[in-house]
N, C-alpha and C positions, 0 to 999 in steps of 0.2 A: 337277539335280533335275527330273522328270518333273512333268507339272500337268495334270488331264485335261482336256477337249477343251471347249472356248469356247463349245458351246450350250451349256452349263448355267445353270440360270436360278436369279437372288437373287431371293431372298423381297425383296415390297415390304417398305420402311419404314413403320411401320403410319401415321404422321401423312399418307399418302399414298394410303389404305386408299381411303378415300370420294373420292378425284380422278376417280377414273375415271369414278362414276356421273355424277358433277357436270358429267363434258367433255360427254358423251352428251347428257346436258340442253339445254349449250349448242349443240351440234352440232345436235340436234334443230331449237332455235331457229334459228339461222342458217338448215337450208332453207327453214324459212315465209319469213323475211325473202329470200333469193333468191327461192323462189316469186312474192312480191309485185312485187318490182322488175322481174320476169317479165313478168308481168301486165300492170303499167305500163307497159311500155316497147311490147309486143304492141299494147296500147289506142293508146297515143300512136302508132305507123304507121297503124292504122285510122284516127285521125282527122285522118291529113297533118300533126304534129306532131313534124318530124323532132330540132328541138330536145330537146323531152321526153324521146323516145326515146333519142338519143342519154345524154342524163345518166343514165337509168334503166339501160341496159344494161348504162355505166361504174358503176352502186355494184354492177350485180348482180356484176360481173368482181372487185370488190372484196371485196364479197362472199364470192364461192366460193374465190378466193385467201386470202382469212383462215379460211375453214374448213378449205381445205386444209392449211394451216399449222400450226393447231389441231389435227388431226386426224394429222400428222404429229409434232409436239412433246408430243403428250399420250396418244395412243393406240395408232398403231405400232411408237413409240418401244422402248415393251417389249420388242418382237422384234427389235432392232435387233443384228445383230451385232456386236463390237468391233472397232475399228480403232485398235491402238496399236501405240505406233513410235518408235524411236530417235534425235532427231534430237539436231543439236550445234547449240548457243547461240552467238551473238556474243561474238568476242575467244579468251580465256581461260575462259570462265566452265563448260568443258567441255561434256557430253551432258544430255540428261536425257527421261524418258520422256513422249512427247507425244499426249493424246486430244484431234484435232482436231476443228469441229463436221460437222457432219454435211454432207454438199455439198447434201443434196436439202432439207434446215431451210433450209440458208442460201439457197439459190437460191428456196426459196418465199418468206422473207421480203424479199427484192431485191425479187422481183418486184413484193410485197403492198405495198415503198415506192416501187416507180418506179409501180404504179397509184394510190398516194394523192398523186403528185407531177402525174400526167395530169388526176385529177378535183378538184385545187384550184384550177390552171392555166387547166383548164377550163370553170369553172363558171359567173365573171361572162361569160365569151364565149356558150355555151350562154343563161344566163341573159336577156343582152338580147336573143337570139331568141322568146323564150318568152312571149306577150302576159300581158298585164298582165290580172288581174280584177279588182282594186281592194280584195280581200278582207285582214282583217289579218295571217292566212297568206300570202298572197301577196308581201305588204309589206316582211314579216318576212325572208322568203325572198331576194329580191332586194337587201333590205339585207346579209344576209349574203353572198349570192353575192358582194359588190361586196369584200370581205376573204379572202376564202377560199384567195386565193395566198398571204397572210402563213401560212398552217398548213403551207405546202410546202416551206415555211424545215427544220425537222429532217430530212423524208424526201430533199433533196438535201446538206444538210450528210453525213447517214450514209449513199449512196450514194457520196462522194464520201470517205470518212472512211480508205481505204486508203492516201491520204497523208500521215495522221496516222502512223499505228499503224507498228508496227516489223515486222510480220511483214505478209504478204498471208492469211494463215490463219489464221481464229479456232479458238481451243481452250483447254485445260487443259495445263499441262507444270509434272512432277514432278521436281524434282534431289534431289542429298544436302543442300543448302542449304536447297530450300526449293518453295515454289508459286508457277509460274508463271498467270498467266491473259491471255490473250489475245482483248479485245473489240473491237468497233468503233471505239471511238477509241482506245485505251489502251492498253498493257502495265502493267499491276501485279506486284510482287514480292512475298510475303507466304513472309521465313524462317520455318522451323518453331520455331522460338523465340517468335515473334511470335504464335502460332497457339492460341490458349486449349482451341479445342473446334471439331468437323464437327459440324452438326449439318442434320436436313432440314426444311422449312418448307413450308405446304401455301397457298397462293394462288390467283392466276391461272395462275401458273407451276408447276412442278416445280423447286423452290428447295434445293440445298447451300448452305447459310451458313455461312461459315467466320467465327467466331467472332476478333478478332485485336485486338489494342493497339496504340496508336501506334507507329511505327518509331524504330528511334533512329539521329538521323542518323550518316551515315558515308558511306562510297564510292557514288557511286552504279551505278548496273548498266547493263550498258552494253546489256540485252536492253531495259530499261524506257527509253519517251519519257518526253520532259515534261509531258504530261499525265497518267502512272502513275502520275507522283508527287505530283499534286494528292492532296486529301484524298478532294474530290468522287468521282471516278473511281477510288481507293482503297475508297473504301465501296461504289460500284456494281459495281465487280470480286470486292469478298468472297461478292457476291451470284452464283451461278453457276447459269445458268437449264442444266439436266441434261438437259432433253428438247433443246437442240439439240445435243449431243453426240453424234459419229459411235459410240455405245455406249449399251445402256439405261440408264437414270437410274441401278438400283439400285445397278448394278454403280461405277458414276461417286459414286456417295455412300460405298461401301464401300469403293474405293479409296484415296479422301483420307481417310478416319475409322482405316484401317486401316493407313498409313507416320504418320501422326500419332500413334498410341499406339505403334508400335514402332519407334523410332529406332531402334535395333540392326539393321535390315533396309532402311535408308535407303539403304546404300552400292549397292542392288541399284537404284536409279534411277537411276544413270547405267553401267547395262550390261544385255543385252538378257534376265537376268535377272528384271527389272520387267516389262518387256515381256510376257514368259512368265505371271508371277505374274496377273497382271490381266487376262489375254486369256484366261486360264484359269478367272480367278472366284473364285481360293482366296485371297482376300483378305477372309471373313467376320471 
């Protein structure tokens, strides 16, 4: 079967309608907050306050790397072309079609946590450079600065978190079984049995919520760690954030909404019929 050609663009999901004004807003915000730390940090060389500077510069990097992010996950994302692809699963468990995250989401988010990993590290150091004015701001500050590494605890556990996980590549993978999902610490399995409803959620994120009931135990999979099979990490994987998907959001919600209402077309996931189908977009 023929599928016409992979720019073609899905209508947003309407719960998704007002994201975009809403990102713009934040985007907006973020350059005044770079502008500022700008600012400050310019002021702090003026007055031989290399401390200051230094921390200033570190949120502005923080900063623009989380806009970047932002701006990437929520804005671009739209014109993202697809990248789906046939791979084979662990053991027996045969093929099954896989949209991986995006390499340029995920390398902006690394980044965004090895710079929240430099400026928690950083800051009681920076900090007792930085003279004292005796004000309750200032107090406040240095108190905090003296804890600030305990917050670098997550951003080095999930930098680090590739020795968890079963795959090196975060993404979505669809079989005749079922959904795969692919996060930073975890693999989760969610058969189509298990699968109530796709539905989309409008947040901070670009949210797929896959709707799904407890599992019942049986074999377990040999693609899923042991942390896929917690509950915790079960309920965080049903959650599938779409903008960091190497493919736009829309098409990534219409996908899963669309082998979930048609069993009968299931058996095309694991042959490069799926593949076809969804790089194509005729999965409304």
């Amino acid at each position: 079967m023929s599928y016409p050609d992979s720019d073609v663009k899905l209508p947003w999901p309407r719960p998704w309608e007002s994201f975009l004004a809403k990102t713009r807003l934040v985007l907006f915000g973020a350059a005044g907050v770079c502008a500022l730390f700008c600012y400050i940090g310019v002021r702090a060389l003026t007055e031989r306050s290399n401390a200051e500077a230094a921390l200033s510069f570190t949120l502005l990097f923080v900063a623009l790397v989380a806009g970047a992010c932002a701006y990437v996950t929520r804005l671009s994302c739209r014109c993202r072309r697809p990248q789906v692809k046939l791979a084979r699963l662990n053991l027996d468990l045969g093929t099954a079609v896989i949209v991986p995250n995006s390499r340029t989401a995920t390398a902006l988010y690394v980044t965004f946590m090895l710079s929240l990993c430099i400026l928690f590290i950083a800051t009681p150091l920076l900090a007792d450079s930085i003279p004292r004015t005796g004000t309750w701001r200032d107090s406040r500050f240095h108190s905090w600065a003296f804890f600030a590494p305990i917050f670098a605890l997550y951003p080095v556990a999930l930098l680090l978190s590739f020795l968890m996980r079963a795959r090196r590549r975060l993404g979505v993978g669809m079989s005749p079984d079922g959904i795969y999902r692919w996060s930073w610490f975890s693999c989760s399995f969610f058969s189509w049995s298990s699968i109530q409803g796709v539905h989309v959620r409008e947040g901070r994120e670009l949210v797929v919520q896959l709707a799904v009931i407890p599992p019942v135990r049986g074999p377990s999979n040999p693609e899923v760690n042991w942390a896929g099979r917690l509950n915790v990490f079960r309920r965080a994987n049903s959650r599938i954030l779409a903008g960091y998907l190497a493919t736009d959001p829309a098409r990534a919600y219409y996908m899963l909404r669309y082998y979930h209402q048609h069993p009968e077309l299931r058996h095309e996931l694991g042959s490069q019929a799926g593949v076809d189908r969804i790089s194509s977009g005729t999965v409304e």
